[in-house]
C-alpha positions as CSV (number, residue, x, y, z in Angstrom):
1,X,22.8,-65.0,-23.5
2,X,19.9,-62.8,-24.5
3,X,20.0,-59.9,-26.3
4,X,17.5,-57.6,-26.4
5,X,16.9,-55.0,-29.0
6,X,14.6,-51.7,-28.5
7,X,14.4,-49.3,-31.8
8,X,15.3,-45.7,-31.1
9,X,12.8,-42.6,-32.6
10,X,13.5,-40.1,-34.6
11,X,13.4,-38.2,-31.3
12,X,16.2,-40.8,-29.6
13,X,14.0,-41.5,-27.1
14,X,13.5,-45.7,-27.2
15,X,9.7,-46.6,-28.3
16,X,8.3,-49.0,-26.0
17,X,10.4,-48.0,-23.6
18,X,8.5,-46.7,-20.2
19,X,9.3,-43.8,-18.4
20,X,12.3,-44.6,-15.4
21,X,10.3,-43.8,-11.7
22,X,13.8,-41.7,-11.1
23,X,13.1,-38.8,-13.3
24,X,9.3,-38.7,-12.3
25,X,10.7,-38.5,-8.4
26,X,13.2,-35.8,-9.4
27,X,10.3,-33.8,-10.7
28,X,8.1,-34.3,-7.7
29,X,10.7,-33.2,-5.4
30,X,11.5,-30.1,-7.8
31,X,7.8,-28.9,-7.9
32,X,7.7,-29.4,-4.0
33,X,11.1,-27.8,-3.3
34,X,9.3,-24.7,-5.9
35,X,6.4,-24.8,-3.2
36,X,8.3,-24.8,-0.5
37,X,10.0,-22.0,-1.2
38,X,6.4,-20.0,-2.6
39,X,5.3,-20.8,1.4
40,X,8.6,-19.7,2.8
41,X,8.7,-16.6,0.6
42,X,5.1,-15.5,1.3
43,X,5.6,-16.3,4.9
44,X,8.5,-13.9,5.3
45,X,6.6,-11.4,3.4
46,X,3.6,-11.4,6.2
47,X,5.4,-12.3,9.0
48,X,7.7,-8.8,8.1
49,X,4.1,-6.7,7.5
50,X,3.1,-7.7,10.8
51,X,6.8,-6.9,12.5
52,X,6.4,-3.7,11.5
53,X,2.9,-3.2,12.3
54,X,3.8,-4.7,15.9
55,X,7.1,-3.4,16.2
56,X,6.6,0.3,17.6
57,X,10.5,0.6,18.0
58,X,11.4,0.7,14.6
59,X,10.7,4.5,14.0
60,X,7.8,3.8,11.5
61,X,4.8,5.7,11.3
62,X,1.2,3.9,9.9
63,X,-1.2,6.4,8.9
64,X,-4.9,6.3,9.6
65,X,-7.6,8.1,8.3
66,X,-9.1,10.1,11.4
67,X,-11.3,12.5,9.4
68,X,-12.7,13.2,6.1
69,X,-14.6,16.0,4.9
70,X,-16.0,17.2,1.7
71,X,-18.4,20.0,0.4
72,X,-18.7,23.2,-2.1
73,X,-17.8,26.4,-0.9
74,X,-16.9,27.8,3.0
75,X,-16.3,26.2,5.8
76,X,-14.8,25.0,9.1
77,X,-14.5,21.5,10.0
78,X,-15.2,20.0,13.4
79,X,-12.3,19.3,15.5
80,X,-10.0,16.0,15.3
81,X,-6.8,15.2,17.2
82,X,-3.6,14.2,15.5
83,X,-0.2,12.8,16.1
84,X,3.2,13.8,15.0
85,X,3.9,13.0,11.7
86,X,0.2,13.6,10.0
87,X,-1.0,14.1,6.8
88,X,-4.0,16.3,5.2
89,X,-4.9,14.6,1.5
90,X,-6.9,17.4,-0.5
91,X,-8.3,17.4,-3.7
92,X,-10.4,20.2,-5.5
93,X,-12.6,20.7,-9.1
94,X,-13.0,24.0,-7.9
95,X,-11.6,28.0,-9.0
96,X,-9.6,28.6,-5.9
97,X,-9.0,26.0,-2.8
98,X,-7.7,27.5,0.4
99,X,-7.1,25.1,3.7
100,X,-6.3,27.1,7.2
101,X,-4.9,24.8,9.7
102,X,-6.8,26.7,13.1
103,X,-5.6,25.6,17.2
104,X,-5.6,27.3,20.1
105,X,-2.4,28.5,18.9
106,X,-3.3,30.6,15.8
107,X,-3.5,29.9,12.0
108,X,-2.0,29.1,9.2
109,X,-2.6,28.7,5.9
110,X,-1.5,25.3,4.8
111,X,-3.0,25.0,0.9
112,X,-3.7,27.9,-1.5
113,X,-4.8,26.3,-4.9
114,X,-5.8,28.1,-8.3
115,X,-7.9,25.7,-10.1
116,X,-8.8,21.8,-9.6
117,X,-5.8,19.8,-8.4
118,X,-5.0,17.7,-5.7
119,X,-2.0,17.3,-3.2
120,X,-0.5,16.0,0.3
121,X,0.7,18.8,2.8
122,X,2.0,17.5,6.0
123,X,1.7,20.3,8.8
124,X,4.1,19.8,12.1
125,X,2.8,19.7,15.3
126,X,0.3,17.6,17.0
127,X,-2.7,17.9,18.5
128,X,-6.4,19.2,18.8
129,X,-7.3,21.5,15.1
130,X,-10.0,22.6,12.9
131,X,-9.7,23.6,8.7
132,X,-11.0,26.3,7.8
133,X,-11.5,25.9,4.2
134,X,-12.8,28.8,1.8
135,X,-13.4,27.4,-1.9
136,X,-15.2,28.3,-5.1
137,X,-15.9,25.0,-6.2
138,X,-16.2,20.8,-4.6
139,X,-13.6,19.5,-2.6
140,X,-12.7,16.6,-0.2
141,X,-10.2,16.7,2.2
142,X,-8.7,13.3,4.3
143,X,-7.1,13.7,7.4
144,X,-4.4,10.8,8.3
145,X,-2.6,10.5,11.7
């Protein structure tokens, strides 16, 4: 009978020794199961944004920017339509900022800012309006329905 002998490191791993094909295997299949779960995860994560984009049942409301304007000083806007739920993003370097929300139905005054600032105000209704903004100073305003 022969006996072999094989001289263990420091480290106890055997020099001379190579390197068993099971533990390179198990590694592959760890670093593909890692992948596969990567795809999977990012997968879910798109295939949920576009759900919900699709998906007009769920109650959820997607802004979109229908207007912007921007200027120093007085003025009224042109007209743009809106749906329930919209938003008016504002933001001034100016003295004073006022926004008036104007329709067929009246006005109202919606911002009335001292100073530069910035802020969202979210009116109710829906519909056909103008702004009428009066200002001392630059602003820019962004309309999302």
């Amino acid at each position: 009978m022969k006996v072999e002998e094989r001289q263990v490191a420091e480290s106890g791993t055997e020099t001379g020794a190579t390197a068993s094909p099971a533990p390179r295997r198990r590694q592959a299949l760890i670093a593909l199961l890692v992948l596969a779960l990567i795809a999977a995860g990012l997968g879910l994560y798109f295939g949920l944004q576009k759900s919900t984009v699709k998906n007009k049942n769920t109650g959820i409301h997607l802004l979109a920017t229908v207007a912007e304007f921007s200027g120093s000083g007085n003025t009224t806007t042109k007209s743009f339509k809106v749906q329930p739920g919209w938003q008016i993003q504002w933001q001034t370097q100016g003295q004073t900022f006022r926004v008036g929300l104007s329709q067929q139905k009246g006005f109202t005054t919606i911002v009335d800012q001292k100073g530069a600032g910035n802020g969202v105000t979210a009116p109710v209704g829906s519909g056909t309006f103008r702004l009428q903004i009066t200002a001392k100073g630059s602003w820019s305003i962004s309309v999302l329905s």
